[in-house]
C-alpha positions in Angstrom: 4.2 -5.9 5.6 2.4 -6.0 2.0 0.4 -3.5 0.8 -1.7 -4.0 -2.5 -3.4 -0.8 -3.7 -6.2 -1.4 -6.7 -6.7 1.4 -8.9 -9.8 2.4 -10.5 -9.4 2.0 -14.3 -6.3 0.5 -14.2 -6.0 -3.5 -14.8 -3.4 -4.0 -12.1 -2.9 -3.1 -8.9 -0.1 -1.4 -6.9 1.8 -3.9 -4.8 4.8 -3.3 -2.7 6.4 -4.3 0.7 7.0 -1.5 3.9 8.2 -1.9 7.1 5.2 0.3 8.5 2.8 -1.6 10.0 -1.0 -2.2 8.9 -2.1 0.6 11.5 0.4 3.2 10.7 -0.4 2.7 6.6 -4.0 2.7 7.5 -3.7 5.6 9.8 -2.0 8.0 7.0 -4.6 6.9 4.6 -7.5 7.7 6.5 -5.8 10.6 7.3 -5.2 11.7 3.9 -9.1 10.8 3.2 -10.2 13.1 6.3 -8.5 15.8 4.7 -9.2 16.0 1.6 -5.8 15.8 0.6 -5.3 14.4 -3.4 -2.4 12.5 -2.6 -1.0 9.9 -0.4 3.0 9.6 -0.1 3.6 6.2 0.7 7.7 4.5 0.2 8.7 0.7 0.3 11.8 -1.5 1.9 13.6 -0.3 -0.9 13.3 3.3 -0.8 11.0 3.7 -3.6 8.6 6.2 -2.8 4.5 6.2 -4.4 2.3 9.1 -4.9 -1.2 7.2 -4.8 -4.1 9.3 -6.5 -6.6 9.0 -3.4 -9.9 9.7 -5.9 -8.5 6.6 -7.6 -7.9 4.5 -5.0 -10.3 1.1 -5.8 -9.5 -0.7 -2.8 -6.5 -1.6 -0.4 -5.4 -4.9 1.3 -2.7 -4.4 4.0 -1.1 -8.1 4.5 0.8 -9.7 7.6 4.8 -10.3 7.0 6.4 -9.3 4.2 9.0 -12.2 4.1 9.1 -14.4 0.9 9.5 -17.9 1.1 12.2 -20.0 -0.3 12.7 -23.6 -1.3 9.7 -26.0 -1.1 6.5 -25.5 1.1 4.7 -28.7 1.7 
């Protein structure tokens, strides 16, 4: 699944692809909210890991499959 994160401030946004779905992402967001927490850990298919500011956090758009296309689409 992708996740795009907009930033306050910042002229790009934070894209990346997880295999969590949209509910557990949103569920450790909102979580992290509730809390008060100032951080959200998140990680990608890659093993990257993101430390997401959560008084910065613009927006966020949790997309269906992650799976890029190849070759031509008609």
């Amino acid at each position: 699944m992708e996740v795009r994160i907009g930033i306050k401030h910042a002229p790009r946004e934070l894209a990346f692809e997880t295999e969590s779905t949209a509910e557990e992402v949103r569920g450790l967001i909102e979580d992290a909210i509730a809390k008060d927490r100032a951080i959200i850990p998140l990680s990608d298919t890659k093993g990257r890991q993101y430390l997401v500011d959560t008084e910065s956090i613009a927006y966020i758009e949790l997309g269906g499959d992650a799976g890029r296309k190849v070759g031509f689409i008609s």
